[in-house]
C-alpha positions in Angstrom: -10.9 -10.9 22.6 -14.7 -10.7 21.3 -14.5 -13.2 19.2 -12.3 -15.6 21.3 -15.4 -15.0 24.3 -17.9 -15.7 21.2 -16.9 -19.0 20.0 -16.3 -20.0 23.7 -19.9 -19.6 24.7 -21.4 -21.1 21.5 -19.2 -24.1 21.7 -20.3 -24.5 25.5 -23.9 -24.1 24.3 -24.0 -26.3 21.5 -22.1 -29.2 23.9 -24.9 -28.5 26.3 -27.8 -28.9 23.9 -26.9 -30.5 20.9 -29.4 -29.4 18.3 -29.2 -28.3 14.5 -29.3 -24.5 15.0 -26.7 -24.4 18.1 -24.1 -26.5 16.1 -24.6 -24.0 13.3 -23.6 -21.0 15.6 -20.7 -22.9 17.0 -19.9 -23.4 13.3 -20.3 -20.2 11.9 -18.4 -18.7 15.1 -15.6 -21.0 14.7 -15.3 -19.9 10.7 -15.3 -16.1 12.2 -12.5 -16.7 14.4 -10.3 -18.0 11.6 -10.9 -15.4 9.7 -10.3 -12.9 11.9 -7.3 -14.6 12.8 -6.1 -15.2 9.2 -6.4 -11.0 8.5 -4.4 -10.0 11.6 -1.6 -12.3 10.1 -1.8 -10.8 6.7 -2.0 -7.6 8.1 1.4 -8.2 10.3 3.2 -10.7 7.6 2.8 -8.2 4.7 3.1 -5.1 7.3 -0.1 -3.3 5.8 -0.2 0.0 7.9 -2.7 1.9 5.9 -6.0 1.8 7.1 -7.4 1.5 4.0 -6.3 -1.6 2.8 -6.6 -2.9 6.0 -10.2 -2.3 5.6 -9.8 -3.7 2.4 -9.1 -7.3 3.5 -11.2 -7.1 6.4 -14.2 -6.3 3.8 -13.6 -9.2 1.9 -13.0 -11.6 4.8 -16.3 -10.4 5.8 -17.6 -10.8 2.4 -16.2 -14.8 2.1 -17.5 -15.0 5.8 -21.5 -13.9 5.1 -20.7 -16.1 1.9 -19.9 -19.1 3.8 -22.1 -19.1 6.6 
């Protein structure tokens, strides 16, 4: 829900004023959002209940994430 609100205001903000560091937090919350969105689904398509390596992927989405942007 966080994330969905987050990319939503900095993709109205960067549409608004169209400068270099805007379209790199619309960017960079985009990217977020994916990933987010592409650990729930691992999580749920590989039924991973243990908290542990749950927290596992989420580290290294983060990891890839901090990486990227």
């Amino acid at each position: 829900y966080y994330g969905s609100l987050n990319v939503w205001l900095w993709s109205a903000v960067f549409h608004s004023r169209d400068v270099y560091w805007t379209m790199l937090l619309d960017y960079a919350s985009a990217v977020g959002l994916i990933l987010i969105g592409m650990a729930t689904s691992i999580c749920r398509g590989l039924n991973i209940r243990e908290r542990r390596r749950r927290h596992l992927l989420l580290l290294l989405c983060s990891l890839y994430y901090v990486r990227h942007i």
